[in-house]
VOGU-3710 file (C-alpha; in Angstrom, 3 decimals, decimal comma):
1> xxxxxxxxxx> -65,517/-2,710/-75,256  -63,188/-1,853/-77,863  -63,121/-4,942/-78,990  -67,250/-5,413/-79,489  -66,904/-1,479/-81,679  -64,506/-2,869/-83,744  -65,875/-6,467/-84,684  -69,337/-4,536/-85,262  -67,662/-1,936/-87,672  -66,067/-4,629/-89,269
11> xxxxxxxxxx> -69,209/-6,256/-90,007  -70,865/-2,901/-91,244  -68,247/-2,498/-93,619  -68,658/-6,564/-95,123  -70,423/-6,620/-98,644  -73,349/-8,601/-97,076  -73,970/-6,752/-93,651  -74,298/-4,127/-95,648  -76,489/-4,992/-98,473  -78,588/-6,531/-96,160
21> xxxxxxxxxx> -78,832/-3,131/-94,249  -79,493/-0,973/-97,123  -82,624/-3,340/-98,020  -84,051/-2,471/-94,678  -84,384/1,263/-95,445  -85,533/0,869/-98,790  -89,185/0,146/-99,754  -90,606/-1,870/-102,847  -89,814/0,749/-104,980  -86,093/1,434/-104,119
31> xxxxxxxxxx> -86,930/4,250/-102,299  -85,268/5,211/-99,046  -87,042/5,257/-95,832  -85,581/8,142/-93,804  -87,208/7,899/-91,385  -85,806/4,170/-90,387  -82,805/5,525/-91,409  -83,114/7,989/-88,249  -83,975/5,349/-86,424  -81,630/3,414/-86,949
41> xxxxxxxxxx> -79,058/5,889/-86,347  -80,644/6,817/-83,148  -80,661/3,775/-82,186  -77,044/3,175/-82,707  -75,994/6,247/-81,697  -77,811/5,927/-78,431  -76,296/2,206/-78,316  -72,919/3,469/-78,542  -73,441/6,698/-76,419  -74,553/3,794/-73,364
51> xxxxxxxxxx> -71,565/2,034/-74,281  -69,762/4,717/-74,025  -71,096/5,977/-70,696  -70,658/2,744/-69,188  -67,062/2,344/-70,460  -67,044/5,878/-68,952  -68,410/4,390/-65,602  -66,048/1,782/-65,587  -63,087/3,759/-66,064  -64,113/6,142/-63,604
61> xxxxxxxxxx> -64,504/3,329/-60,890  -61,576/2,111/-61,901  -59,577/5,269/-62,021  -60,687/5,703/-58,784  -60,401/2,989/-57,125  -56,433/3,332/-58,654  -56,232/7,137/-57,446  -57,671/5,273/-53,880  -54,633/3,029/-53,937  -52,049/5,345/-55,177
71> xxxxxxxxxx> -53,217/7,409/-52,235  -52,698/4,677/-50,084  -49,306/4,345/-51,556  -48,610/7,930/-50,989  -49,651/7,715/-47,414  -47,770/4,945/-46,880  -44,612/6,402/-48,495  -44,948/9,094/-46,522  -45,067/7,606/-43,423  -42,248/5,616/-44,068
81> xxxxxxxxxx> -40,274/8,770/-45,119  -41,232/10,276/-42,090  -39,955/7,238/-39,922  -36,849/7,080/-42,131  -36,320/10,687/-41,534  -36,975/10,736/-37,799  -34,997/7,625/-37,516  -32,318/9,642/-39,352  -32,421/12,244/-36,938  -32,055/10,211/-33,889
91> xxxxxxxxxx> -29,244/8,602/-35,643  -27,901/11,907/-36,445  -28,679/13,149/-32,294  -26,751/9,902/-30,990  -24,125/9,858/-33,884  -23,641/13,507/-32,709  -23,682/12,376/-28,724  -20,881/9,739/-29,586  -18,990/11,932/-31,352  -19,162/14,388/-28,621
101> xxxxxxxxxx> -18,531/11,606/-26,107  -16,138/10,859/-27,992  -14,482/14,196/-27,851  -14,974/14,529/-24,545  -12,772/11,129/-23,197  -10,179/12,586/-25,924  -10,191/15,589/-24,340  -9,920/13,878/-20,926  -7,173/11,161/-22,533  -5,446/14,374/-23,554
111> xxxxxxxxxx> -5,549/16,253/-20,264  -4,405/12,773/-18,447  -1,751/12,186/-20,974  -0,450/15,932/-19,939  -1,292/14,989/-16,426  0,699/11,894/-16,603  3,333/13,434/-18,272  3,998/16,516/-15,858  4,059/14,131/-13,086  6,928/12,285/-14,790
121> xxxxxxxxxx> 8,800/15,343/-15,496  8,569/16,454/-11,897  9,408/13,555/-10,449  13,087/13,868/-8,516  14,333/10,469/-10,036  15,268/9,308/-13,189  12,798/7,682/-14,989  14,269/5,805/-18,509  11,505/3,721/-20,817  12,541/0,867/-23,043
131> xxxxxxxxxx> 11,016/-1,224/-25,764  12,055/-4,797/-26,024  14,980/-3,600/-28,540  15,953/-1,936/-25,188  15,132/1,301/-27,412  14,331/4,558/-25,584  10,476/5,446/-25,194  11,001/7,819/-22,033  13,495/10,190/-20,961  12,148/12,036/-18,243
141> xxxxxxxxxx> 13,333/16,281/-17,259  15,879/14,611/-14,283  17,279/12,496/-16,689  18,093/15,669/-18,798  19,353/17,017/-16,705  21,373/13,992/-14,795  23,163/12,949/-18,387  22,558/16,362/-20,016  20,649/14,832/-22,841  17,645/16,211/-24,339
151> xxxxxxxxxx> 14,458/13,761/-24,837  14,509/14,448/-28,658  18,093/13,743/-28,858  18,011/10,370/-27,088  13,982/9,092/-27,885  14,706/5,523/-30,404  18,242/5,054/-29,361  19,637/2,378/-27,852  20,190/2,619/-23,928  24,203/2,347/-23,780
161> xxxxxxxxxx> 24,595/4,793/-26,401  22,505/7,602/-25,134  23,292/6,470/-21,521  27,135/4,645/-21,628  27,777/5,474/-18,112  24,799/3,672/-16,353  25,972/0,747/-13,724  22,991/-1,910/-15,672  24,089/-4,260/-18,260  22,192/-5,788/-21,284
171> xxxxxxxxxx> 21,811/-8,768/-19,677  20,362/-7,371/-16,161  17,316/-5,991/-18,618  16,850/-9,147/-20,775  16,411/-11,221/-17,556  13,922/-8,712/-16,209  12,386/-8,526/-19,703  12,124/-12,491/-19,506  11,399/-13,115/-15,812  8,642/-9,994/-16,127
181> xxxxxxxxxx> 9,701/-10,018/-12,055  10,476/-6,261/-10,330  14,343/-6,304/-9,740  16,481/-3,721/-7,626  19,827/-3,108/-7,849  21,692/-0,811/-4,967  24,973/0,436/-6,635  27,185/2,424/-4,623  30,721/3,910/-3,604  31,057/3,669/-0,274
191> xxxxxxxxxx> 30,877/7,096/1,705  30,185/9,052/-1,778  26,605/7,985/-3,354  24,212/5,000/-3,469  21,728/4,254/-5,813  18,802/2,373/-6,416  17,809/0,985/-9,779  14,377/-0,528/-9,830  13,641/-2,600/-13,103  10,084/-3,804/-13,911
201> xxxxxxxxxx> 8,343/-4,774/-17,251  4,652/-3,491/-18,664  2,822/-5,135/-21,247  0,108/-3,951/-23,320  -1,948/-5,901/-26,436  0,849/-5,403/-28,342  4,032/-4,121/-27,317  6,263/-5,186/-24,662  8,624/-2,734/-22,337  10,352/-2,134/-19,148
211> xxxxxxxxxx> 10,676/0,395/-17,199  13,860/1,849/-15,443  14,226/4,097/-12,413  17,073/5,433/-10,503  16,732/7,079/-7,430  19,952/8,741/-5,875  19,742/7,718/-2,334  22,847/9,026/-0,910  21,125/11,948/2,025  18,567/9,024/2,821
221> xxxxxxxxxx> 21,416/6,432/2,922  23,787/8,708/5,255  20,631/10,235/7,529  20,228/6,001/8,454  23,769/5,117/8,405  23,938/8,637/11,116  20,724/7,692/12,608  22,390/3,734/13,128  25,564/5,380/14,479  23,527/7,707/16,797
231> xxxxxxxxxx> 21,768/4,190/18,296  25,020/2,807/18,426  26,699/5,103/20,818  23,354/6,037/22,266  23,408/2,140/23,631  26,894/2,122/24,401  26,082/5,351/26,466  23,505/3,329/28,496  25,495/0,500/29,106  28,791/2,510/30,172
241> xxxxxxxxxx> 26,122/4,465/32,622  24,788/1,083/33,905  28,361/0,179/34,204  29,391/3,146/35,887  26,639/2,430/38,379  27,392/-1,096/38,763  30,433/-1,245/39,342  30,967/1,976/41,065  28,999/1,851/43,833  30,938/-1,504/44,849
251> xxxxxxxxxx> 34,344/0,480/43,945  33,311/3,112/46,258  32,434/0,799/49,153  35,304/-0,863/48,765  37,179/2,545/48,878  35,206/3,908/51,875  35,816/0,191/53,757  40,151/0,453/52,534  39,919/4,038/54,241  38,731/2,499/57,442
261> xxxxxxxxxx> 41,009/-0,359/57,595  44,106/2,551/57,269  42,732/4,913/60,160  42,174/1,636/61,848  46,182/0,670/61,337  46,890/4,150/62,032  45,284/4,465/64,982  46,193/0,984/66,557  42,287/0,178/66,795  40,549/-3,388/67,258
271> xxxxxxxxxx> 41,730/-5,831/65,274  37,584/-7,022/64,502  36,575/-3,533/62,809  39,335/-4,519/60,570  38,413/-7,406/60,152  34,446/-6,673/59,443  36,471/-3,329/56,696  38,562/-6,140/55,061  35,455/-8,881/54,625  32,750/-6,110/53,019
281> xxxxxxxxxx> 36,016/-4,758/50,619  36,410/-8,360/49,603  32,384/-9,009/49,287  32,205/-6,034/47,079  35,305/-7,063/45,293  33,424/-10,306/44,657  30,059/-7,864/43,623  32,427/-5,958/40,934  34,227/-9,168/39,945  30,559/-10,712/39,105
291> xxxxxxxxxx> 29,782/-7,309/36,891  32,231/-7,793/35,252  32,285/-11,138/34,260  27,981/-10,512/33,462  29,360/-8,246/31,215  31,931/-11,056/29,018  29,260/-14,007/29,335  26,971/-11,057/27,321  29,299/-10,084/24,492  30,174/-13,650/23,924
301> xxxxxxxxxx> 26,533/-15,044/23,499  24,846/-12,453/21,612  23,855/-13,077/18,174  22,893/-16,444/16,861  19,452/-18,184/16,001  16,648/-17,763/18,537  16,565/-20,993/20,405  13,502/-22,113/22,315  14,120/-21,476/26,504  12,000/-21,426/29,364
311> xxxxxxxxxx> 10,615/-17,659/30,410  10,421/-18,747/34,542  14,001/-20,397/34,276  15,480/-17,247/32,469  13,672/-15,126/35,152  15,181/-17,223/38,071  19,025/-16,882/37,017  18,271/-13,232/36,123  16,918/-13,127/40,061  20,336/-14,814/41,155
321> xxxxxxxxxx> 22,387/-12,936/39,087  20,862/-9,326/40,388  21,436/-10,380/43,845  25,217/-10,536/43,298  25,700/-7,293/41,010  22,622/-4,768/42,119  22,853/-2,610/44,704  21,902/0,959/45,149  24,409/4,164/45,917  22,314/4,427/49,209
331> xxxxxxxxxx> 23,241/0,748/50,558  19,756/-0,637/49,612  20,804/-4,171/47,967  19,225/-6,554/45,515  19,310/-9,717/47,450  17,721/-7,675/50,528  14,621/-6,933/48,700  11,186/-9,548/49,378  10,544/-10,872/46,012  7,349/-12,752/45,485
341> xxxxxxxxxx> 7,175/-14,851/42,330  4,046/-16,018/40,713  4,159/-18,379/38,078  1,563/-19,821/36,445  2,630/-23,700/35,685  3,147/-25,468/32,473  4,564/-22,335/30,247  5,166/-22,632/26,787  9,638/-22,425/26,002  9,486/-19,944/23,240
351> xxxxxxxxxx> 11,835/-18,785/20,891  14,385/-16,322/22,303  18,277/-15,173/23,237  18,895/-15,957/26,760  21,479/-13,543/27,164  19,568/-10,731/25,779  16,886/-11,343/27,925  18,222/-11,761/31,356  19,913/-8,351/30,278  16,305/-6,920/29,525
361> xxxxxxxxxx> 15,132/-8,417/33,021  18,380/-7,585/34,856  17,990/-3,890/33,313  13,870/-3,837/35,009  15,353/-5,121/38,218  18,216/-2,212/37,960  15,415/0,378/38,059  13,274/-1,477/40,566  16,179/-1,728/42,883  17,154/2,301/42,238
371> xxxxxxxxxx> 13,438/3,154/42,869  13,306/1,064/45,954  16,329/2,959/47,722  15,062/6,523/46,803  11,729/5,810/48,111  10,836/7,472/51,755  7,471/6,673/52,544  6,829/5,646/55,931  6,561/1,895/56,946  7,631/1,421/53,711
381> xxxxxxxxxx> 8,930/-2,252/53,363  10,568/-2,986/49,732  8,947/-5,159/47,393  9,284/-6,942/44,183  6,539/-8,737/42,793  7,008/-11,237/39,281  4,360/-12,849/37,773  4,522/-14,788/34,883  1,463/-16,262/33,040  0,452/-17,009/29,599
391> xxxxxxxxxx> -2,759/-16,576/27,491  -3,125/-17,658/24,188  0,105/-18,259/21,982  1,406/-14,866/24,280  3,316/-15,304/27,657  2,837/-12,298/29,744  5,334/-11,100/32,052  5,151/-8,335/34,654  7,810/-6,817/37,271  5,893/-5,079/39,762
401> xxxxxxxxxx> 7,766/-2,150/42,447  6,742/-0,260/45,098  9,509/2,162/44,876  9,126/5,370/43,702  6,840/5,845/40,787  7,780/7,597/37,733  5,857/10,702/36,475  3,812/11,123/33,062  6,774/12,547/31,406  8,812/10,091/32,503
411> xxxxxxxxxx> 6,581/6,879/31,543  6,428/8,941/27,931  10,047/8,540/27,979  11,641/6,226/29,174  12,274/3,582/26,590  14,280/6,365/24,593  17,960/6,963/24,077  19,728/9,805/26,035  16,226/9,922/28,558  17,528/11,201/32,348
421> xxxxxxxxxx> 14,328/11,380/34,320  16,326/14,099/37,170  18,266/16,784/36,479  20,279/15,193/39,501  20,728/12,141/37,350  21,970/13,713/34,583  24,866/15,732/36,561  25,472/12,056/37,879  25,402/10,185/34,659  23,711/7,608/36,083
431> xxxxxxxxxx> 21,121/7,166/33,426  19,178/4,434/35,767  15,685/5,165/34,232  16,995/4,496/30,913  15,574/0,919/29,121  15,852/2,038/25,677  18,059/-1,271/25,078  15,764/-3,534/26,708  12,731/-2,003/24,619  14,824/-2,520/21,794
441> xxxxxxxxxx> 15,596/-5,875/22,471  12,057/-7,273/23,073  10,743/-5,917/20,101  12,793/-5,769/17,478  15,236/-8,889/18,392  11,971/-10,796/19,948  9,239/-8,882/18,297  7,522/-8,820/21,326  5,863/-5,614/23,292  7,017/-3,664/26,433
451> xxxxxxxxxx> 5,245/-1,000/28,347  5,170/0,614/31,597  2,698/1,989/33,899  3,282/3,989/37,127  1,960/5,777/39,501  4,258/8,258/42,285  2,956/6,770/45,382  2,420/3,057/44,644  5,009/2,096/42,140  5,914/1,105/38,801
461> xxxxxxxxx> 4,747/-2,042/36,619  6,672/-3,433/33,175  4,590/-5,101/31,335  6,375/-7,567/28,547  4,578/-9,926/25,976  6,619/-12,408/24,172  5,025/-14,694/21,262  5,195/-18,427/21,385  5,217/-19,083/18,022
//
């Protein structure tokens, strides 16, 4: 539109546009016609006040139809500012929730770290951390106060200058270090202190250390070494009772039956009651003599690897060898007893010490043959039932009385050292009811199981299980 005013202008202002213009309002005589003239200018005016109004229009639509889109624009900014900003904020909430998170497990790692820490300070051993420049990282309170250096005086040093006294060389560590195996090393003076030094490696993303303890062992060491000595004599106890018993009550029939053959000398008597004194001193001669010699044949076969045997053949020279030493104080013996044997056929040899075991058995038929002669029940004929059977990869072996039963107490007790089931016992020394030594030897020596069950009025069952394998 601006273009069309100004070419039009233009041609107003040529010569010829407007000489040709000023001839229209003039008349013949060269006059001018006003009133074309207001024509004319009505005319154009009105031509330029459309053009005007409909550049107007135009620029109106236009306007707008821009003022529509920048609206648009603006609504769409908006919206985008507001999703920026509420992204922001939930960026803002989490960023806030991590950080507090975040606080939170430092917080915790803090408290652990202290946790950690006061448990290493209270522990009773010392506890020494190295790097892999054997360097000090950790110097626990009793290794203050064990060396008398201070954590801040010894943290960075090297082990054998903070620590020159310690029974661990260099080369001990590196091995560990290399190995990254748990090591222990027992140093001691004999009958002063013991220790144990336990050596074992960590290893993190980056760094590489070991870790050293050393417990002082000595009480621990001397309450087992006291507690091994106890066991000691408390077996030797048991077997100088058994052999008290043993070989006593032969000695004293011998005794009673040399007593009789002098008032028989004295006295001038028959020549056959000497006779019968002299052969029962010389059969119970021949009872101690076999005691005796039970006794060698055991100290000179224990020890040694486990060697396969048959249960039923062990249990048959056991039988043999109880009817020549076992006998009871009131004249009850072993070989006068019924035994009834049941055993099942085809059993397994397993792994065992002979000796040991025909002492376990022999000890069983001790206490069967002591419960038999105490027992007063009427028609009472004694009894000694073995059965042997196996199940499995077990063999199961029980020795079955019907002596006198043992109480609750005494079932509780009797595989323990020092156990006297009477009063009347224990002013005797006897210590029959004692099989603390045969428990032992079944399961630690065989790592089998023994037990016991009783009652007073029908007798007493030991149960063993030995493994075949």
């Amino acid at each position: 539109m601006t273009r069309v005013l100004l070419v039009l202008s233009l041609y107003l202002l040529t010569s010829s546009a407007y000489a040709s213009i000023a001839d229209y309002f003039k008349d013949e005589l060269g006059r001018t016609k006003w009133q074309h003239v207001a024509n004319f200018s009505g005319a154009v005016l009105i031509t330029l006040l459309t053009i005007t109004l409909v550049t107007l229009f135009f620029s109106y639509r236009n306007s707008r139809k821009a003022n529509r889109e920048l609206n648009e624009i603006r609504k769409d900014l908006e919206d985008r500012v507001r999703e920026r900003t509420a992204t922001l904020a939930q960026a803002n909430e989490a960023l806030e929730g991590e950080i507090g998170e975040h606080r939170e497990t430092m917080a915790r790692l803090q408290d652990s770290q202290g946790y950690i820490k006061s448990i290493v300070d209270s522990m009773p051993l010392m506890l020494i951390g190295l790097n892999e420049k054997m360097q000090i990282t950790q110097w626990n309170t009793s290794s203050e106060k064990v060396t008398g250096a201070k954590r801040e005086q010894v943290l960075g040093k090297n082990l054998w200058e903070a620590y020159p006294t310690i029974t661990l060389s260099s080369e001990q560590v590196q091995e560990v270090l290399e190995t990254k195996k748990t090591t222990t090393i027992k140093h001691s003076q004999r009958g002063q202190y013991y220790f144990d030094l336990t050596l074992y490696t960590l290893q993190s993303n980056s760094d590489v250390g070991i870790v050293i303890m050393l417990e002082d062992v000595t009480k621990r060491v001397k309450a087992e070494n006291r507690l091994i000595e106890l066991d000691k004599m408390a077996s030797m106890g048991e077997l100088a009772a058994t052999m008290a018993i043993d070989v006593g009550t032969p000695l004293k029939t011998i005794m009673d039956n040399l007593q009789c053959m002098k008032a028989s000398a004295c006295n001038s008597l028959d020549k056959e009651e000497m006779n019968t004194c002299l052969a029962a001193a010389i059969e119970d001669g021949r009872q101690a003599n076999a005691i005796v010699k039970n006794l060698v044949d055991f100290s000179l076969n224990q020890g040694g690897k486990l060697q396969l045997a048959s249960i039923p053949e062990i249990m048959d020279h056991t039988i043999e060898l109880a009817s020549q030493v076992l006998s009871n104080p009131s004249g009850l013996k072993f070989r006068d007893v019924k035994l009834k044997k049941d055993y099942q056929e085809g059993i397994s040899r397993v792994p065992c010490q002979t000796a040991e075991l025909q002492q376990v058995f022999l000890g069983v038929f001790r206490h069967a043959c002591h419960a038999l002669g105490e027992c007063d029940r009427d028609d009472f004929s004694p009894l000694i039932t073995i059965e042997i059977n196996e199940f499995y990869d077990a063999i199961w072996i029980k020795m079955i009385h019907n002596g006198k039963g043992l109480t609750a107490e005494e079932q509780q007790n009797i595989f323990e050292p020092f156990f006297l089931n009477s009063e009347n016992q224990q002013s005797q020394g006897s210590g029959l009811q004692r099989l603390s030594f045969s428990h032992f030897v079944v399961t630690e020596h065989h790592h089998g199981h023994m037990a016991v069950t009783s009652d007073l009025d029908v007798g007493t069952t030991f149960h063993v299980q030995m493994q075949v394998r």
